[in-house]
C-alpha positions as CSV (number, residue, x, y, z in Angstrom):
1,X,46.3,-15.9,23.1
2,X,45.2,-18.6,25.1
3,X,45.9,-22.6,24.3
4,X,43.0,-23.3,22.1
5,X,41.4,-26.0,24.6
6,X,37.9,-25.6,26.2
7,X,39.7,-24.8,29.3
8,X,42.4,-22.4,28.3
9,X,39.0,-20.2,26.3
10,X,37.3,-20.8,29.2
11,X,40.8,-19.2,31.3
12,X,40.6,-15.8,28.8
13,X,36.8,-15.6,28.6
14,X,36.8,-15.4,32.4
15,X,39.2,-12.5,32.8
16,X,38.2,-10.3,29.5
17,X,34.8,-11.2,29.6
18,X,33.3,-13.2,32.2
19,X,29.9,-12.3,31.8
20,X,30.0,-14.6,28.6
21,X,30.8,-18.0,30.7
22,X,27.3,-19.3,30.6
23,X,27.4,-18.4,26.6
24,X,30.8,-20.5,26.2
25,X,29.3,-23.5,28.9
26,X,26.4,-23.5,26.6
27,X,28.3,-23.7,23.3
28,X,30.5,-26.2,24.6
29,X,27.7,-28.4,25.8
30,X,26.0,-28.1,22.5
31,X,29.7,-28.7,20.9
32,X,30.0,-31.9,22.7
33,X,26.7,-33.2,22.7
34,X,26.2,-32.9,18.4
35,X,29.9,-34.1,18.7
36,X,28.6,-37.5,20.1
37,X,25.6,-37.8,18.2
38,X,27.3,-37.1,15.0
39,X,30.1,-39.3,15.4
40,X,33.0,-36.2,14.4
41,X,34.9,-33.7,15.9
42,X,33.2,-31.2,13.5
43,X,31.3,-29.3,16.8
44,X,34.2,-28.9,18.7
45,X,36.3,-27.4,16.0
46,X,33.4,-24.6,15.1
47,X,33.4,-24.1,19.2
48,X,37.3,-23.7,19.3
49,X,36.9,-21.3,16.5
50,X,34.3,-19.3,17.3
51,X,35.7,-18.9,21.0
52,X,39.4,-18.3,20.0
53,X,38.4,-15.4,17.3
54,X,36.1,-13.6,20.1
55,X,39.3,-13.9,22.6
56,X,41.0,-12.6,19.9
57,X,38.6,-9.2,19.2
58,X,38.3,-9.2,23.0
59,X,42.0,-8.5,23.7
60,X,41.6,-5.4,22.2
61,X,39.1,-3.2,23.4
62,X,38.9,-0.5,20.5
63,X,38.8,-3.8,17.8
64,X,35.7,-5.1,20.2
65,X,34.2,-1.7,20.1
66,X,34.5,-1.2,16.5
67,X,33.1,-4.6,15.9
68,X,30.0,-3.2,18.0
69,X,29.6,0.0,16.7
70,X,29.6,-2.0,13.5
71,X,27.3,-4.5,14.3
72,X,24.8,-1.7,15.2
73,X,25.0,0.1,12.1
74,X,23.8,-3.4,10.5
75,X,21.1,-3.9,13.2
76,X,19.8,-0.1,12.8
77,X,19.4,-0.4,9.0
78,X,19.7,3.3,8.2
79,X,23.0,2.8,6.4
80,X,24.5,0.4,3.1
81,X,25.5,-2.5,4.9
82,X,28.1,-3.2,2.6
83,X,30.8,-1.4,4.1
84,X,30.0,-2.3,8.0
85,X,30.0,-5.9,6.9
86,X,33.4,-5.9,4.9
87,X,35.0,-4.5,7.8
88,X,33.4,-6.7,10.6
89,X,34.8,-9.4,7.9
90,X,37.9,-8.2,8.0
91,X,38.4,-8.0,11.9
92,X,37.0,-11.8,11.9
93,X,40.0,-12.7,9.3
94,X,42.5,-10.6,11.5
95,X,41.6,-12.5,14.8
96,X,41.3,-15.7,13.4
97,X,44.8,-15.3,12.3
98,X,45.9,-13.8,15.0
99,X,44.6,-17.0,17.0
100,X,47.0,-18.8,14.7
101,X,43.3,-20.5,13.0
């Protein structure tokens, strides 16, 4: 895992996933600019999360791929959610620890 800085996400987004840069720049802009206006660091910590959990799933590319195939059983809505959703939970919690969040 990466340091858990703009830059060091920005580092492992680039090499496992660099067509999500302008996503993160985005984020990060959006981060800092509600970070300002609202006076608390609030923002940033949601962008440090959010970033180090999908570096985390991104490591692994069968975890990613699960997480997709999961997310499109949702989106196709032929199936209970229930399950799909449980289990996308789950590989959230696992990265989020494994990001040391």
């Amino acid at each position: 895992m990466p340091e858990l800085t703009p830059d060091g996400l920005r580092a492992a987004v680039a090499r496992i996933a660099p067509s999500r840069i302008p996503a993160l720049t985005q984020h990060l802009f959006e981060a800092t600019t509600n970070a300002q206006q609202a006076a608390s660091l609030a923002p940033l910590r949601a962008f440090v999360h959010s970033w180090a959990v999908f570096v985390a799933i991104e490591r692994h590319p069968e975890r990613a791929a699960r997480l997709r195939e999961l997310e499109r059983i949702i989106d196709a809505g032929d199936q209970d959610p229930a399950e799909a959703i449980s289990e996308i939970r789950s590989i959230h919690e696992a990265a989020a620890a494994e990001a040391g969040l």
